[in-house]
Structure formats: structure tokens, C-alpha cells
MDTraj code that builds the backbone (N, CA, C; nanometers):
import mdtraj as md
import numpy as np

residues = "UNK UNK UNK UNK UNK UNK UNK UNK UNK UNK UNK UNK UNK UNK UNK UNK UNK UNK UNK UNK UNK UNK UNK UNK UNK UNK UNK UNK UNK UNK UNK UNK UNK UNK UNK UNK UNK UNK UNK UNK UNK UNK UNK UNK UNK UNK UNK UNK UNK UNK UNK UNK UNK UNK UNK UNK UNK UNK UNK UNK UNK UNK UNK UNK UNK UNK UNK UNK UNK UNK UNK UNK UNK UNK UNK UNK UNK UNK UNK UNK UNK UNK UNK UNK UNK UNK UNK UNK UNK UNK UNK UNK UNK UNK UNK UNK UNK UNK UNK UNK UNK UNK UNK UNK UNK UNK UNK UNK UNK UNK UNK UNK UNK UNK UNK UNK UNK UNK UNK UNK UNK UNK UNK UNK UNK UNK UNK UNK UNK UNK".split()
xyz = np.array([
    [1.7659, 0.4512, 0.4786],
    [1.6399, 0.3824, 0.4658],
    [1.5533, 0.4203, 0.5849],
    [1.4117, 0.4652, 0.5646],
    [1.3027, 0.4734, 0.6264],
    [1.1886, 0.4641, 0.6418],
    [1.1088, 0.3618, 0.7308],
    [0.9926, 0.3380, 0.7407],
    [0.9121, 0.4174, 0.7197],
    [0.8246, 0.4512, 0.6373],
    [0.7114, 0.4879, 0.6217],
    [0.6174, 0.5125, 0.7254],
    [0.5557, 0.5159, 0.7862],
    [0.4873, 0.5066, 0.9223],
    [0.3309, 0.5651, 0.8703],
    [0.2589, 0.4142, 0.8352],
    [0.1096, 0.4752, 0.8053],
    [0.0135, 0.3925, 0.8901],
    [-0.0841, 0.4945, 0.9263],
    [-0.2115, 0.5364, 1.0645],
    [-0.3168, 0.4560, 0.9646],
    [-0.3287, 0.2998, 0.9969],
    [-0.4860, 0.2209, 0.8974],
    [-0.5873, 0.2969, 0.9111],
    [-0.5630, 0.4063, 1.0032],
    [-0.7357, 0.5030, 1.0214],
    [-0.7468, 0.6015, 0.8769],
    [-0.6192, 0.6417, 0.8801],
    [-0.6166, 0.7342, 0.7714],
    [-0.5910, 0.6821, 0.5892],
    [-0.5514, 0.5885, 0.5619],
    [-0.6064, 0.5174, 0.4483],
    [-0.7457, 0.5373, 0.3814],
    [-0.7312, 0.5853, 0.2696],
    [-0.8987, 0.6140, 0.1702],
    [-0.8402, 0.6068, 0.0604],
    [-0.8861, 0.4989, -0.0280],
    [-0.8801, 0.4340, -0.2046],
    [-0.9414, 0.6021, -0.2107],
    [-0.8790, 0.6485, -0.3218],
    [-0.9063, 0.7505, -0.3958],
    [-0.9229, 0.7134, -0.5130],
    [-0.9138, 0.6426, -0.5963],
    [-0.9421, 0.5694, -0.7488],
    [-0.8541, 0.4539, -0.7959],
    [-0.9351, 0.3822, -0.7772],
    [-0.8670, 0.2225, -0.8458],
    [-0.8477, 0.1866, -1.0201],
    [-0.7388, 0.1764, -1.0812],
    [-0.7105, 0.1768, -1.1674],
    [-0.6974, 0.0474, -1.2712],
    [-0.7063, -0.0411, -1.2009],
    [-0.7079, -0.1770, -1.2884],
    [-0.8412, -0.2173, -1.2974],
    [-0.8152, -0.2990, -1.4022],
    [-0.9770, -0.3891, -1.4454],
    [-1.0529, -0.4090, -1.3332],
    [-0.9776, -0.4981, -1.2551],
    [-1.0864, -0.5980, -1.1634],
    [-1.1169, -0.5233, -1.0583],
    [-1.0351, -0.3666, -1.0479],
    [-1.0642, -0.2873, -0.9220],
    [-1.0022, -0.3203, -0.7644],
    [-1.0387, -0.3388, -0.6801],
    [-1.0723, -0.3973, -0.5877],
    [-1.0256, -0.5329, -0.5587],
    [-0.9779, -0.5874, -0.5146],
    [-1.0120, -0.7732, -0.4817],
    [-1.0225, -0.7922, -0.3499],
    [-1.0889, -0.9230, -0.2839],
    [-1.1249, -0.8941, -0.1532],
    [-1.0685, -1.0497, -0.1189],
    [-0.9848, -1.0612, -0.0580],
    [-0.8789, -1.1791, 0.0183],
    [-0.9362, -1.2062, 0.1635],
    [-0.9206, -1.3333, 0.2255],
    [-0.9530, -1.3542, 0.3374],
    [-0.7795, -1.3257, 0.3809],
    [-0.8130, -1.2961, 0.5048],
    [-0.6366, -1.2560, 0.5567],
    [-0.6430, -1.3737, 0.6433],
    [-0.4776, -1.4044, 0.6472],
    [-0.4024, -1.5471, 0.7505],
    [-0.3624, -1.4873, 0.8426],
    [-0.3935, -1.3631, 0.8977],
    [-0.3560, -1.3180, 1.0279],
    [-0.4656, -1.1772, 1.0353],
    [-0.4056, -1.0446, 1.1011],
    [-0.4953, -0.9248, 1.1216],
    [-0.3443, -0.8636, 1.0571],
    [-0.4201, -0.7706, 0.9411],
    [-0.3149, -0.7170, 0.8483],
    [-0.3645, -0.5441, 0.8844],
    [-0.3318, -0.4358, 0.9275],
    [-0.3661, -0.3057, 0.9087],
    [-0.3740, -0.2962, 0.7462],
    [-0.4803, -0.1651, 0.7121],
    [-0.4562, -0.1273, 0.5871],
    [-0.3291, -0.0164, 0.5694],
    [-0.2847, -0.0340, 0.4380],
    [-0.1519, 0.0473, 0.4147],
    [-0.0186, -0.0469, 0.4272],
    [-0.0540, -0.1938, 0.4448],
    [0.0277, -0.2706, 0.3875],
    [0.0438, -0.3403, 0.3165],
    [0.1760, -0.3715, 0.2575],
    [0.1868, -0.4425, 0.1270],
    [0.0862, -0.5902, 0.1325],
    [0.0836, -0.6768, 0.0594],
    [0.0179, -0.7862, 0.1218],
    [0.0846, -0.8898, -0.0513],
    [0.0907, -1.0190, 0.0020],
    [0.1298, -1.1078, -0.0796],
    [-0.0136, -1.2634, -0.0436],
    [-0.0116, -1.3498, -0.1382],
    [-0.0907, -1.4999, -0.0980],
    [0.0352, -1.5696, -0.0538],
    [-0.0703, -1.6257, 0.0594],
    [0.0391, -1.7646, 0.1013],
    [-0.0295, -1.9210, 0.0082],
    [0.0107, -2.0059, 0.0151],
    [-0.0330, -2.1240, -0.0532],
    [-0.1642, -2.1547, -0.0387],
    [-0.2193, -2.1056, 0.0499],
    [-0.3467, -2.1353, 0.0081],
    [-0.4613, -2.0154, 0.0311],
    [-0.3724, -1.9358, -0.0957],
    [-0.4870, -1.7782, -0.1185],
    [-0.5239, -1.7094, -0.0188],
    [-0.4611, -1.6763, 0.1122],
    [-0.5028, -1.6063, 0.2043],
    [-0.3754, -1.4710, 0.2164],
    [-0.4206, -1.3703, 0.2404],
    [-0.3199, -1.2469, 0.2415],
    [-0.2568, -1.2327, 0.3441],
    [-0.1375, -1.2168, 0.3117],
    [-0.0220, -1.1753, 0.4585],
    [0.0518, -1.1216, 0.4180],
    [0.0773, -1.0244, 0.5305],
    [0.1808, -0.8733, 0.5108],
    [0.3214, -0.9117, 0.4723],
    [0.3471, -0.8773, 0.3071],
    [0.4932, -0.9310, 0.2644],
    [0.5278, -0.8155, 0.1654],
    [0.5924, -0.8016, 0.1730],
    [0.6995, -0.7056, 0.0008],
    [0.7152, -0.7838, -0.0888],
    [0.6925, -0.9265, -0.0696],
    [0.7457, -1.0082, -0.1895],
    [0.6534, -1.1238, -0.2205],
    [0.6887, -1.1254, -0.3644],
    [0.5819, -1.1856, -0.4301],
    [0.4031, -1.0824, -0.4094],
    [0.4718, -0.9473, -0.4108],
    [0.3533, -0.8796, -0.3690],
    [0.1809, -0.8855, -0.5178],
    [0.0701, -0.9057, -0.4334],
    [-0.0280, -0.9100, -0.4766],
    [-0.1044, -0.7843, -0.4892],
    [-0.0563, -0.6572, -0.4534],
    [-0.0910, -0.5994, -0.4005],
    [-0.0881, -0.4860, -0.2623],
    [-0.1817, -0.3894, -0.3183],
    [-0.1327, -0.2942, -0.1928],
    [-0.3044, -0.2757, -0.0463],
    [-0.2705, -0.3462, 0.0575],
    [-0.3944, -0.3063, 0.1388],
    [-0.4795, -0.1974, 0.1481],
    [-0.6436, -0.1818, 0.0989],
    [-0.6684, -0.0376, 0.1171],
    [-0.7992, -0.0357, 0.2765],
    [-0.7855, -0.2006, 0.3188],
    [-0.9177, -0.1909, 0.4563],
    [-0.8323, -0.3006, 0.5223],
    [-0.8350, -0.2988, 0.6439],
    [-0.7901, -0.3658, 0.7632],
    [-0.8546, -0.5234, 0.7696],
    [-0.8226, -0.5920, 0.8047],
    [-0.8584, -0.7284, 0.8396],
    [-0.8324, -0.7368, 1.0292],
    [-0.9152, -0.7240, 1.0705],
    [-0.8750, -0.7547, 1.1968],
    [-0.8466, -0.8601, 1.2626],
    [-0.8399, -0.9900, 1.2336],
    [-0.8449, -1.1173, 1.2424],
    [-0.8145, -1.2257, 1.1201],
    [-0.7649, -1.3046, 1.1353],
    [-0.7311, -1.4084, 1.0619],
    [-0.8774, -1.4644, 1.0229],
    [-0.8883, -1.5370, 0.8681],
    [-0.9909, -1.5341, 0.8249],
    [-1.1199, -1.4193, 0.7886],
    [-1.0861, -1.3105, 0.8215],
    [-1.1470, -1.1623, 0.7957],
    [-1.0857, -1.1121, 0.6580],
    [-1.1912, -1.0490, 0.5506],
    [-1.1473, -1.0217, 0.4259],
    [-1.0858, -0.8873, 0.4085],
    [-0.9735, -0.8871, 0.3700],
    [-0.9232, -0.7352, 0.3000],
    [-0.9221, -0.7152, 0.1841],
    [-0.9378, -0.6130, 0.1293],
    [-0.9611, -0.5418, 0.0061],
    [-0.8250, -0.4881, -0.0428],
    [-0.7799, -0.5175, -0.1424],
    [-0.6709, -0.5118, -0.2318],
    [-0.6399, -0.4699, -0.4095],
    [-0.5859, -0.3386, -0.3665],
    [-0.5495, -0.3081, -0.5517],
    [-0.4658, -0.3214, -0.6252],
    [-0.4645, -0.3124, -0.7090],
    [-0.3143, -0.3668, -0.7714],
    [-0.2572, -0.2537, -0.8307],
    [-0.3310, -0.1367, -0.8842],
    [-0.2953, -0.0141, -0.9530],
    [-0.4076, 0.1213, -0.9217],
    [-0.3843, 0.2045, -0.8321],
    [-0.4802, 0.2819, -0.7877],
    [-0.4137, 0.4219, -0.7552],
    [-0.4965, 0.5187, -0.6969],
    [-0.3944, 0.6328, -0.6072],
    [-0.4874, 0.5599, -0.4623],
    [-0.3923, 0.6451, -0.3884],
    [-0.4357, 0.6062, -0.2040],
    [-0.4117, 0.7111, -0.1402],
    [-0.4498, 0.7667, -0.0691],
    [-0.4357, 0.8741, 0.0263],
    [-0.4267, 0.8466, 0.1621],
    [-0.2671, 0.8500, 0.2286],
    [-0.2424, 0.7880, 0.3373],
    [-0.2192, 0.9225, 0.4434],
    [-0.3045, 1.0194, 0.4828],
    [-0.2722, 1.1264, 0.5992],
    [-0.1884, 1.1716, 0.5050],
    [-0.0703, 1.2067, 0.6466],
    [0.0649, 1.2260, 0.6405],
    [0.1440, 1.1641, 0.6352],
    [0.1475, 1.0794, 0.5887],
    [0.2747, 0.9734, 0.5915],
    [0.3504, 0.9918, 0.4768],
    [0.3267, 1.0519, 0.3912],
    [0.4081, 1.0894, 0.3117],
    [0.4416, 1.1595, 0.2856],
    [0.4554, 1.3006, 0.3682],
    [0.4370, 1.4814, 0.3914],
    [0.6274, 1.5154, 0.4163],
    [0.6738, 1.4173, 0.3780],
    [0.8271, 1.4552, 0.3896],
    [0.9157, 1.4082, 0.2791],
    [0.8419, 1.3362, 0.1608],
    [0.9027, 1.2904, 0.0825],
    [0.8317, 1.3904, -0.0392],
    [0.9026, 1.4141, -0.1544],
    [0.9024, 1.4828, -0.2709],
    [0.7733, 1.4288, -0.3737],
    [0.7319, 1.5106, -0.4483],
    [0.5976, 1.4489, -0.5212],
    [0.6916, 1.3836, -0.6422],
    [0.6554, 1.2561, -0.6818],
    [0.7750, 1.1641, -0.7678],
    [0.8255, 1.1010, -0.7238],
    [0.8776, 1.0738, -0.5868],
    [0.9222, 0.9823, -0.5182],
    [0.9004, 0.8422, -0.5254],
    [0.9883, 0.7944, -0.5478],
    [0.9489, 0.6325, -0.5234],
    [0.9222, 0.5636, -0.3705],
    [0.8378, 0.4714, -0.3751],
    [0.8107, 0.4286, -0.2093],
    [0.8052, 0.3070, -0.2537],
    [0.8852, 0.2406, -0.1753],
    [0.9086, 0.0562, -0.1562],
    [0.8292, -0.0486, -0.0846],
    [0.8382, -0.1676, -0.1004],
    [0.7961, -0.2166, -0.0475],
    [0.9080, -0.3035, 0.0864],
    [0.8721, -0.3356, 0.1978],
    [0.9664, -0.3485, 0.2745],
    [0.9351, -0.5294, 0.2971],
    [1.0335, -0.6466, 0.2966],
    [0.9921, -0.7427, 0.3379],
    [0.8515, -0.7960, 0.4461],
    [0.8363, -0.6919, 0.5257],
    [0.7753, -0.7333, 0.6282],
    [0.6011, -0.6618, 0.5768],
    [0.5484, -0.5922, 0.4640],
    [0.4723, -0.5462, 0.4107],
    [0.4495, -0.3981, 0.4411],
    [0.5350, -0.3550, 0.5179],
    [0.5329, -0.1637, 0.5786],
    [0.5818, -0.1400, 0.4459],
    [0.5832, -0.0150, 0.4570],
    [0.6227, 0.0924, 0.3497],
    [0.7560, 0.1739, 0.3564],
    [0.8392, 0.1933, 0.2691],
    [0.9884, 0.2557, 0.2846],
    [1.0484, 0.3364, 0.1875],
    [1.0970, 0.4293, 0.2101],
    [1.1241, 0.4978, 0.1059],
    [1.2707, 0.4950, 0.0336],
    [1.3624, 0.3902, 0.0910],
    [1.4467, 0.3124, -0.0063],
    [1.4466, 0.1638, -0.0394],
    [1.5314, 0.1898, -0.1682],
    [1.5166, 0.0335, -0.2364],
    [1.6208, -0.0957, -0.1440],
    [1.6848, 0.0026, -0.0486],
    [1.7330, -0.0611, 0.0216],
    [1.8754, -0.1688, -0.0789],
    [1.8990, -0.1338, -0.1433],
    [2.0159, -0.1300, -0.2129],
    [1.9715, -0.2733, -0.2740],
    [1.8240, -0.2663, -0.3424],
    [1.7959, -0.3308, -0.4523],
    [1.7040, -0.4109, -0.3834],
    [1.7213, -0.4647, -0.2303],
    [1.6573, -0.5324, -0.1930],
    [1.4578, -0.5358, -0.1678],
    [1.4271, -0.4115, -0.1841],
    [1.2854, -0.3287, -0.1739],
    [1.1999, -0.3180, -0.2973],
    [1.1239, -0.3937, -0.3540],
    [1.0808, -0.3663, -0.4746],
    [0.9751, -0.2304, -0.4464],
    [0.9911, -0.1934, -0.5441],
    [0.9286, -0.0340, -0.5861],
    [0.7760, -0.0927, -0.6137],
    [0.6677, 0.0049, -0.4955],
    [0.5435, -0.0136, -0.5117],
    [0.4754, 0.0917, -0.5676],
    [0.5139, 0.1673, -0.5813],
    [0.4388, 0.3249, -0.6517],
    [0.4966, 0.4447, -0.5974],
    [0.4524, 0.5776, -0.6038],
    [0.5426, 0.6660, -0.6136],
    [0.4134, 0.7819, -0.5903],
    [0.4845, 0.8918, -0.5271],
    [0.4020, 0.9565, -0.4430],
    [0.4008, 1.0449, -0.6133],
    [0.2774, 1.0913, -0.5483],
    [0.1714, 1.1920, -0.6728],
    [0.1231, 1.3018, -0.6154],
    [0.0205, 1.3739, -0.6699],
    [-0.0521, 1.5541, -0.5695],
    [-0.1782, 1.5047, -0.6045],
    [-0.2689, 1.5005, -0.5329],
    [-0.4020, 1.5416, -0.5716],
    [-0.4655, 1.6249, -0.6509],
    [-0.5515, 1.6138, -0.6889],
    [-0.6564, 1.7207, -0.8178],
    [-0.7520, 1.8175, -0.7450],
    [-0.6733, 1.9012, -0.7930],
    [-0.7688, 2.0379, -0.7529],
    [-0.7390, 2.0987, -0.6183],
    [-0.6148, 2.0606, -0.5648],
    [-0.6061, 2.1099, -0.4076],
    [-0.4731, 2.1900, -0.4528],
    [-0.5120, 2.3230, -0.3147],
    [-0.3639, 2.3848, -0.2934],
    [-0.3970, 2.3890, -0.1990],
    [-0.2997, 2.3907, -0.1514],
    [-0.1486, 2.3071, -0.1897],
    [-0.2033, 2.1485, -0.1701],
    [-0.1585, 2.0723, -0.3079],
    [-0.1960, 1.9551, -0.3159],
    [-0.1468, 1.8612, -0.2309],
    [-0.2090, 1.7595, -0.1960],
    [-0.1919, 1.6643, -0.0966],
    [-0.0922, 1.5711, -0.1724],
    [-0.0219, 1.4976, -0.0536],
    [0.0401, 1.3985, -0.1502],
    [0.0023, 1.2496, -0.1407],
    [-0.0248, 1.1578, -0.2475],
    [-0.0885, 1.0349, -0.2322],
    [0.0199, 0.9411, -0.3141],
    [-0.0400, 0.8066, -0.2993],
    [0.0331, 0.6889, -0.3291],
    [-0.0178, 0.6406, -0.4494],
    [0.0461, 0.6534, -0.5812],
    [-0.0091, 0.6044, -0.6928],
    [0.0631, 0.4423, -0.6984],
    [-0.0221, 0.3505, -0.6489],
    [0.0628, 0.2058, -0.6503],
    [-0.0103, 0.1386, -0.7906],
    [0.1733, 0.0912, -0.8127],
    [0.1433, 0.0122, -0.9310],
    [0.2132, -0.1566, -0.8636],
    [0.1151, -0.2367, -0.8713],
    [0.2072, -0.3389, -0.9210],
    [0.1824, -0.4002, -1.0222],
])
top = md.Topology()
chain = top.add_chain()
for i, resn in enumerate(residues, 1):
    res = top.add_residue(resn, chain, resSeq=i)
    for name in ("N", "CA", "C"):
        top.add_atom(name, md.element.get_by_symbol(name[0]), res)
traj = md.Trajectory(xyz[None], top)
């Protein structure tokens, strides 16, 4: 099992795929983008793998500051995913980082690395589904 290791600078929504697009959460703490994010009881986002709402695509720097959240999109995270195979599955990790095992069931599966359109050598991005 291994952390993922993604740079909130380098995060860019490349196409959002569900209806509502987008959703924009006030955060209960300062969440980087490129993490998982779940609601706590009273609708505010915090970095969780579980009960996930979603995948972070803009930073909240502060508690009460809104982040933007998709539920089914591609994402283009740098390099952070420049060592794993295009098809790959990528997890979600309790703590809302990113991992590339299920951790022996314990990691629910957030999407799965994809190539970009029209590049050579294609980039690799995060097609998250939840």
C-alpha cells in the first residue's frame, strides 16, 4: 500500500461528468484539493474515505471556506500518478489522501487512472466515480 502524494497546486477539473457538476460545500476545517472529502452532521466537508461525497477539485483554506466537489469527472493531478498503469484503480484512504491499494478491502475504490485526449504520450488523469 501507497500514498498517493498529490501537490493542491497541481489539481485542474478536466470535465465533470454528473448532472449537478460541481457542488460547492463550506469546509469544517482547511481541506487541500485532491482529497477525498465526506459531510459531517451538519453539511460541512472533511477529509474522509468514508461515507465519501466526493472527490476535492479547489482548496478550502480555512474552516468555513467553500470547496468545490465532484462526484463523477476526470482530474488531472501533475504527477502523482506517473507510476501507476493507465486502468489502475486508486482508493480512497480513511484519512481522505489517495492510495493505490484497497488495502485488503479496507479502501473504497474512487476511480481509476485514464490517458488524456489527444496527447503523446498521454497524460495520466483520475476518472473519479463515486
Amino acid at each position: 500500500m501507497a500514498t498517493i502524494t498529490v501537490n493542491a497546486a497541481d489539481v485542474a477539473l478536466v470535465r465533470v461528468d454528473s448532472a449537478g457538476g460541481a457542488r460547492s460545500f463550506p469546509a469544517a476545517a482547511a481541506i487541500d484539493a485532491g482529497h477525498v472529502v465526506s459531510l459531517n452532521a451538519s453539511g460541512r466537508a472533511t477529509a474522509s474515505g468514508t461515507n465519501m461525497e466526493g472527490f476535492a477539485v479547489t482548496s478550502a483554506k480555512q474552516a468555513g471556506a467553500a470547496i468545490d466537489v465532484i462526484r463523477s469527472g476526470i482530474v488531472d493531478l501533475g504527477d502523482a500518478l506517473a507510476s501507476l498503469a493507465f486502468g489502475a484503480a486508486v482508493y480512497a484512504a480513511p484519512d481522505g489522501s489517495l492510495d493505490d491499494s484497497s488495502n485488503a478491502g479496507a479502501n473504497p475504490q474512487i476511480g481509476y487512472v485514464t490517458a488524456s485526449n489527444g496527447e503523446i504520450p498521454s497524460r495520466k488523469l483520475l476518472a473519479v466515480e463515486v
